[in-house]
N, C-alpha and C positions, 0 to 999 in steps of 0.2 A: 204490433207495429212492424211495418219490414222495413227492415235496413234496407235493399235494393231498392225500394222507393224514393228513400232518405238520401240517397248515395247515386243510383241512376234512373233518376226516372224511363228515360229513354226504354233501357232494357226492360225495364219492372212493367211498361207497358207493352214489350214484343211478352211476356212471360205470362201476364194473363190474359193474351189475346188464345197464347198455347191452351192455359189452362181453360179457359172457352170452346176450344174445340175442340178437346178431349173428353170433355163436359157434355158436349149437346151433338158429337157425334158419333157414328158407332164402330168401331177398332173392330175389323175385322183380319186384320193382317195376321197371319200366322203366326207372325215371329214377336209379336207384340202382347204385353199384356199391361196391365196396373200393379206395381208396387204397394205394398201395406205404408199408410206412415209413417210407421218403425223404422223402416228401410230408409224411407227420403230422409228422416231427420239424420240418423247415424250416414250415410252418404252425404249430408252437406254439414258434418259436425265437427270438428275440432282434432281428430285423425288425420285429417287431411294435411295437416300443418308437419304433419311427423316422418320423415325421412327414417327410410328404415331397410337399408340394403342387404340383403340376407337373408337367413330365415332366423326361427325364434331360436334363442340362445347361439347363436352365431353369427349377429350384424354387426356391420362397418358401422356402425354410428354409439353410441350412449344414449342414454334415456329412452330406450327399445322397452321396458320393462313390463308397461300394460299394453304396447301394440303389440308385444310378444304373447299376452295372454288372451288378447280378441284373436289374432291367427293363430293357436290351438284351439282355440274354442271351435273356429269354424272348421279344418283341418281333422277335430275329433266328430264332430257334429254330422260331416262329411262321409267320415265315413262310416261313420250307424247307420248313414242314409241310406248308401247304396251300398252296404256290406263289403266293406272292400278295404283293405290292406295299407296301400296308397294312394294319396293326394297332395295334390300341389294348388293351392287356392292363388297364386299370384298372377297366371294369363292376365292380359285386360281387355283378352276377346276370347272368341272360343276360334277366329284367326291364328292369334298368339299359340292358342295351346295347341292347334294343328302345326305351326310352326314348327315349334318348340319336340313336338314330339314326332315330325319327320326329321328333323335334324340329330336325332336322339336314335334313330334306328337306320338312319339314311345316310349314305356318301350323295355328294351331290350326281349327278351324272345313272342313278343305281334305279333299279325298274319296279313301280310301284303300279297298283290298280283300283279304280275308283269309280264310282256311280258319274258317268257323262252329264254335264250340268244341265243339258238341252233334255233329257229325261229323268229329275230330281237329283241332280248332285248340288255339290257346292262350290265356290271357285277355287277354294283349296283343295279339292280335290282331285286336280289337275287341268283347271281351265290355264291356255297356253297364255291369257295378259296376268295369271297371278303367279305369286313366287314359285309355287307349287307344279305350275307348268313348265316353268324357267329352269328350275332348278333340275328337278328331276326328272325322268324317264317316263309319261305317265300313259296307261295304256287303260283305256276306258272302257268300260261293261255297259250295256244297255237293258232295258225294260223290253218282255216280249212287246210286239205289237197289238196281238192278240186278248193279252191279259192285263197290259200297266206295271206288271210285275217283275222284277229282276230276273231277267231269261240266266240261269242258273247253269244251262247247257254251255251254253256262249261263256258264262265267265267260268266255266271247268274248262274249254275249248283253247280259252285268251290264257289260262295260268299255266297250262299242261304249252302250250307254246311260247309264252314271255318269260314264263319261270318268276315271279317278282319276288321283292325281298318283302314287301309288305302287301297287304290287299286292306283297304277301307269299307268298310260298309256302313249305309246311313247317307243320307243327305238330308236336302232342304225342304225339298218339294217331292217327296214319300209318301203316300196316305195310307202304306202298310204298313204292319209291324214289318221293323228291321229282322230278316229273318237269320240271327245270329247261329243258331246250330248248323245252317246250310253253308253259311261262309265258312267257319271253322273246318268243317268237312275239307271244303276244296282249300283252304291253307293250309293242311296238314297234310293231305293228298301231294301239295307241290313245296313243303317246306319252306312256305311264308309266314311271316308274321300277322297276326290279324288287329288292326285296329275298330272301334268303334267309334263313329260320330254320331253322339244322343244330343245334339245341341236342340233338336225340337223333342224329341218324347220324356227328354230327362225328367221333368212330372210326374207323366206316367209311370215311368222306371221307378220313380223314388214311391209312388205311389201303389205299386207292384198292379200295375193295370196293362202294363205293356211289360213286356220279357226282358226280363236282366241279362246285361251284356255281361258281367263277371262271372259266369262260368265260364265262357267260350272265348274272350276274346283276352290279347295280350295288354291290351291299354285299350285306355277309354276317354276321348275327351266330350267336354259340351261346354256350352253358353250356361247362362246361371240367369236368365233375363226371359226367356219362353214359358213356358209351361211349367216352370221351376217357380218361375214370380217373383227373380229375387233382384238386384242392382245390376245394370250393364258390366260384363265379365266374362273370365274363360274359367275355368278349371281341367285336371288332368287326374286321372285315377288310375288304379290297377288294383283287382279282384287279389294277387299274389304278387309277391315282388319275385325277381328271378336274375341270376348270374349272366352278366356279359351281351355283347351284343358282336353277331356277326361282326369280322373284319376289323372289331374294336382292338386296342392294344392296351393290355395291362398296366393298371400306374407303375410306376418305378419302384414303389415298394413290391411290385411285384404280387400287390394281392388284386384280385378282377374285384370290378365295380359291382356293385347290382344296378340292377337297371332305373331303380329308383335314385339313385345318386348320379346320374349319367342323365336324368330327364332335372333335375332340380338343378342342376349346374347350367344346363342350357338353355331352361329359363332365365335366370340370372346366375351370372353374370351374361350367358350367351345372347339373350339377344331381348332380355330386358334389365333396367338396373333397378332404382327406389318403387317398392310397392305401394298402389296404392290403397294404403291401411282403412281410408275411410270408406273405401268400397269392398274392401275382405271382410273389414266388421258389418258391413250391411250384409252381405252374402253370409256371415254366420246367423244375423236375426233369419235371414229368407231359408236359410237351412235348419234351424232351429222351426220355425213356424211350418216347415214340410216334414215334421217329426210327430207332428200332432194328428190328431185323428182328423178333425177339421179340412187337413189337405186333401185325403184321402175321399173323399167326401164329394171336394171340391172337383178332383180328377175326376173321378168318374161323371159328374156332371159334363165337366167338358167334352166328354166322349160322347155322351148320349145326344148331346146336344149338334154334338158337329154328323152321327150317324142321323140324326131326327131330319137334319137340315139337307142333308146327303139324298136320303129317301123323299124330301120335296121337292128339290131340286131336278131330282132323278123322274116324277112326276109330270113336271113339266117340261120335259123334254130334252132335258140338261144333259150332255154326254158327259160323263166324271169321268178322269182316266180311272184304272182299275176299278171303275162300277161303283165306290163308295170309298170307306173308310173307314179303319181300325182305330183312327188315334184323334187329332183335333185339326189335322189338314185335309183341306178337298181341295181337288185342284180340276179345275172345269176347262173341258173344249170346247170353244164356243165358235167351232166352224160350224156347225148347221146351225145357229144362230144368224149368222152374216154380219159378225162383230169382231173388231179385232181386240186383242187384249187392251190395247191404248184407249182404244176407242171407250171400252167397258169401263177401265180405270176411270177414265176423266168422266164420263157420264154419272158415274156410280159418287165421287166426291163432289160434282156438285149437288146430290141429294143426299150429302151428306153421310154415306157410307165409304169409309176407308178401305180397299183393297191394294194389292200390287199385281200388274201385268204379270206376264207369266208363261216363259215358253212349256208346251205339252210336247210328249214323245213325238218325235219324228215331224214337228213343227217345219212349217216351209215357209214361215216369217223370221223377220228378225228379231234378236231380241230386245229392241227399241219400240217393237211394232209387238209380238207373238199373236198365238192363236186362244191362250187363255188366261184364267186368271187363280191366283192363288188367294182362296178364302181360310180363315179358323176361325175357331170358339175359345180361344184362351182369353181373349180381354170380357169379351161381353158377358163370360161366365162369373167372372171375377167379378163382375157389378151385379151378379145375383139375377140375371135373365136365363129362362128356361124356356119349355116348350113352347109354352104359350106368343111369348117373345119372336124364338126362331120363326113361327107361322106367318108375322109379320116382317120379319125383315126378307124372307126368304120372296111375299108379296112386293115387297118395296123393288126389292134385285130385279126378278122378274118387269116388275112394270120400268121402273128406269132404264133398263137396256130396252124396252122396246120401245120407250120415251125418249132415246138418246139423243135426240134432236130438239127434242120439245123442251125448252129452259122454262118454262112456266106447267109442269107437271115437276118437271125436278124440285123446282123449287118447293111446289107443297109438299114432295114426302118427303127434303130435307124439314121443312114445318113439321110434320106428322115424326120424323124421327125423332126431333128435339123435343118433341113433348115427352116422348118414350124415354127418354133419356133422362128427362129432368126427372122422372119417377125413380130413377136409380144411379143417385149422385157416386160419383167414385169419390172425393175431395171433398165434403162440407163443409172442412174447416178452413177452406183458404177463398179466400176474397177471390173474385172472377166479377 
């Protein structure tokens, strides 16, 4: 019986119109996948109800006593995952823990460097409408033209001139491995600090299929929601913890902080207050079930599938920036198409495949309009489609964009999709 039935209808009807088109279409967005039901039921379970300001054996509140043992669980679980020292499971984005951990290395005003959004960054990584622009200093690296790749010259060029106190590597729309030994080089060359943002490959990371940021880099944040598969969330890590931070000033007792106690404080109290527990203990199921062989398994399929799709793509005439892809993102220029990215978007959902628009390097649209579009394999993996599968959706892409005007072709291969779909339910046990 659902209580939201009982209690709103209204909503309980917008909730499996959702659950209908999760169901009978196909997620191809990068940044999206399917949850286990494990996850949804402890995300909508009775944690939620528990105010819990602090961390474990240190909250403002009482009766902390099991929400204190679900966040070591995840916290411990966390870091077997990714072999690492430090974690802070309370972000409630992987915004928050970028936040959270420029404010933690950063004075406001001080010179940071980051992947430019219009060639795979992300907006906190210094686009000028997010805090991350506002705030700080931010001096942007670019992707050769040539290759799709982080021109490496240019960001020795931009650090050996800006001097920054931090360098970011990692974005959103990357389809390489993040290439962390080469960053580390030039932040040590100009005595910056190096951050990692794994918010898309954390999967693969946890899955050792893509290169662990904890050797090389000083902190590491991500999402817990991509390729991870676990509840909407941020988390923050570090491979080793370490003494003080530039410019910082010593408590009054006179002993320096480590930098692990200078990032937890500025989560909360800095700039969040009550966690929320019902989605830390889902995030220890989603990190517990990325411990298993089963993940491992899981990962690599998404690779295969997103390089399978890469190389058909590639076939039909597709320009991919960087020519393919190492991880579960491709990101297509569909200027010799004669399509805009909106265009492709909106074509592409009414036959029922889910994408997002998508500016390419050195785009000369806007990013309302762009030149491409950002496709992955995290969700459709997660519903058990492989080779076979990719051959047809990769056929459906193909014909819809060159159907993009035809509403009566879209509409059969959203038909043809749905059936493809109904062979591989995410949800069976929920009414739709």
């Amino acid at each position: 019986m659902s209580y939201i039935h009982q209690s709103d209808p209204e909503l309980f009807s917008i909730l499996n119109r959702e659950i209908a088109r999760e169901e009978s279409t196909l997620e191809l967005i990068a940044s999206e996948n399917f949850t286990s039901p494990a996850i949804l039921e402890m995300a909508g379970g009775v944690m939620t109800n528990k105010y819990a300001e602090g961390y474990p054996g240190k909250r403002y509140y009482g009766g902390c006593e099991f929400v204190d043992e679900a966040e070591d669980l995840a916290r411990d679980r966390l870091k077997t995952l990714f072999n690492c020292e430090y974690v802070n499971v309370q972000p409630h984005s992987g915004s928050q823990a970028n936040m959270a951990t420029l404010m933690t290395f950063l004075s406001p005003g001080e010179t940071v460097m980051g992947l430019d959004l219009s060639h795979g960054g992300h907006l906190t990584h210094g686009s000028p409408v997010n805090f991350s622009g506002k705030l700080y200093n931010f001096i942007s690296y670019r992707v050769s033209k040539q290759t799709g790749r982080v021109d490496f010259d240019e960001v020795y060029q931009l650090a050996k001139e800006h001097k920054p106190k931090l360098i970011i590597c990692g974005g959103s729309a990357y389809p390489r491995f993040i290439e962390f030994e080469q960053f580390k080089d030039i932040a040590e060359k100009v005595g910056a600090y190096l951050m990692a943002d794994i918010a898309h490959p954390a999967g693969l990371v946890a899955a050792g299929i893509h290169p662990s940021p904890m050797p090389h880099c000083d902190v590491v944040t991500s999402t817990t929601h991509k390729t991870l598969r676990g509840p909407r969330g941020g988390i923050i890590m570090m491979g080793k913890d370490f003494e003080n931070i530039w410019g910082r000033v010593a408590p009054k007792s006179g002993r320096t902080k480590n930098v692990s106690e200078l990032l937890d404080s500025t989560v909360m109290p800095g700039i969040q207050g009550g966690p929320l527990m019902h989605i830390i203990a889902a995030k220890a199921i989603a990190f517990g079930e990325a411990l298993k062989p089963a993940f491992k398994i899981y990962a690599k399929n998404v690779v295969e599938n997103a390089q399978y799709m890469a190389e058909l793509l590639l076939n039909l005439d597709y320009k991919l920036v960087s020519d393919g892809t190492d991880t579960h993102v491709i990101l297509i220029d569909l200027t010799n198409k004669n399509i805009t990215g909106k265009k492709a978007e909106n074509a592409l959902g009414l036959a029922g495949i889910t994408v997002n628009k998508n500016m390419v390097p050195f785009d000369e649209k806007s990013p309302f309009v762009t030149s491409g579009i950002r496709v992955g394999t995290p969700a459709v993996t997660t519903r058990g489609m492989g080779k076979n599968e990719i051959e047809k959706i990769v056929k459906w892409i193909d014909k819809s964009l060159k159907s993009c005007e035809d509403e009566l072709t879209l509409q059969e291969i959203k038909s043809d999709v749905a059936t493809l779909c109904d062979a591989f339910p995410i949800y069976p046990h929920l009414n739709h």
